[in-house]
N, C-alpha and C positions, 0 to 999 in steps of 0.2 A: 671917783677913782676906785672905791673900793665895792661899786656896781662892775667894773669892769674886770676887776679882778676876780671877783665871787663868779663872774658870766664866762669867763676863761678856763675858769677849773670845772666850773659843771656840765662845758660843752666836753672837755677832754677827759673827762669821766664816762660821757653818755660814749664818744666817742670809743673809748676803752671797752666799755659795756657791749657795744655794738661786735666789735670785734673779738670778744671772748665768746659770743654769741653764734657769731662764722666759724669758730675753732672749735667749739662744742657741736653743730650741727649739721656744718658744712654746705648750711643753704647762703645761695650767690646774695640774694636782699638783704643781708645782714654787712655781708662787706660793703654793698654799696652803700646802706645806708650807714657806716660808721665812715668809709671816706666823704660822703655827705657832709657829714655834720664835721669831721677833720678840717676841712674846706672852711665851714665858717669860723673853725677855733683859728685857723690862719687869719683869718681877715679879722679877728677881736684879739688877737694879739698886736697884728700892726696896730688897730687904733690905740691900743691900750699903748703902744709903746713911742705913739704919733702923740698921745696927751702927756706923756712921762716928757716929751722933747719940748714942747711947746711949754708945759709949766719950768723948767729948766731956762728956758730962752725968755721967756718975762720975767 
């Protein structure tokens, strides 16, 4: 549990990082790659919040 939560905050970090990245330089590969990695912090939040249900429901 608290792999998934440690793996959520340092995607939405790198995610941030990317983005601050495109606003200091203005090159296009910095935004993609911060909706990139935004992209997988959605799918490690569902799971994270897919095992929060499931430990709940057992």
């Amino acid at each position: 549990m608290a792999f998934l939560r440690t793996l959520f905050l340092l995607l939405l970090l790198i995610s941030g990082g990317f983005f601050v990245h495109f606003l200091a330089t203005g090159q296009e590969r910095y935004k993609h790659y911060g909706l990139r990695v935004l992209r997988w912090t959605v799918v490690a939040a569902f799971v994270f919040f897919g095992v929060l249900i499931l430990e709940r429901a057992f």
